[in-house]
N, C-alpha and C positions, 0 to 999 in steps of 0.2 A: 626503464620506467617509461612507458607510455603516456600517462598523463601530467598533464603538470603539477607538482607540490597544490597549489592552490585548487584547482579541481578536485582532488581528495580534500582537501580541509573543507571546501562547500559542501561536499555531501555527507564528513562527520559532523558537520554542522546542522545539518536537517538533521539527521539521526540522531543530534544529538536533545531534540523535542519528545520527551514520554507519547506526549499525542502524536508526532509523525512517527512516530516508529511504532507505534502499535497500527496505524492506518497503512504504512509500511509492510506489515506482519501480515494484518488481513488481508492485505491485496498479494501477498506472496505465497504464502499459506493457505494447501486447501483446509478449509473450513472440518471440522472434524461433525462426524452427525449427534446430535443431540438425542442425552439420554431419552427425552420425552417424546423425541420421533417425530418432533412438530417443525422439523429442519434441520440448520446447521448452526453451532455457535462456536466462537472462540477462545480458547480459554474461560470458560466458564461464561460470557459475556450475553447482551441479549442474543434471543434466535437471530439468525442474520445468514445471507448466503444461499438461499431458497433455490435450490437449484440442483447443478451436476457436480457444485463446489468445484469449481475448475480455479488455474488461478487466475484469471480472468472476473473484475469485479465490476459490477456497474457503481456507478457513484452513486447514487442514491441506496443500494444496500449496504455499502458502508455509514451512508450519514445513519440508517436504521441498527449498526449494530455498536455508534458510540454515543454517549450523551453530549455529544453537542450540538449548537446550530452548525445548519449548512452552512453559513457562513465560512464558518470558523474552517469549518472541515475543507470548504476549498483554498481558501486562504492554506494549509495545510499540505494538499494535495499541487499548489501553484509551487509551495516552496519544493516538494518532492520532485516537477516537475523539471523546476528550474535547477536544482542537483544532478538529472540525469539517470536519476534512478528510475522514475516511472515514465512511460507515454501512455497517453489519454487521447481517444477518441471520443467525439459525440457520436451517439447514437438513437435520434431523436430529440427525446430528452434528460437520457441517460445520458452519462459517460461510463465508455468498456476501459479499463484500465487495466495493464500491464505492467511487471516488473521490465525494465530494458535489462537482460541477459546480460550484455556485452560490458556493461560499467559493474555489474556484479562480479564479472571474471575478471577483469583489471583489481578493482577490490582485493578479489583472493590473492591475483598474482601478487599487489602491492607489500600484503603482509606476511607471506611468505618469508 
């Protein structure tokens, strides 16, 4: 076991928010393209991911592809943050957000 018992319980603990794990999903998940061809959406959800759908998401495409405030959604993304599942750069006024790889492998190995 590489991390501690309590390091996995923080990040089933983000995951275990309907809203961070679907924000989770988006930023993990490329984006599938949308019947209507007007983008990318997720799970049936608005257009969102206008792009190369890489998994690479700006924050602000995310806040466009859930019904909430931005607020909420960083509040959201801080908890994701501070679990270790995602790193966040600014990018102006974006933030590029990534899944951190290396706590997803620990994950697998864990439940194994």
């Amino acid at each position: 076991m590489i991390m501690k018992l309590s390091n996995y319980a923080r990040i089933f603990k983000a995951l275990s928010s309907e809203q961070r794990l679907k924000i989770f999903l988006t930023i993990s998940q490329q984006c599938q393209e949308s019947k209507s061809g007007d983008g990318f959406t997720v799970s049936g959800d608005k257009p969102c991911c206008t792009g190369d759908g890489s998994v690479e998401k700006a924050f602000t495409k995310v806040c466009d592809c859930m019904d909430l405030s931005r607020s909420t959604i960083s509040h959201h993304f801080k908890e994701l943050q501070s679990a270790g599942l995602i790193t966040c750069e600014r990018e102006g006024q974006n933030f590029r957000c990534r899944v951190n790889q290396g706590v997803i492998d620990e994950i697998k190995a864990f439940l194994k």
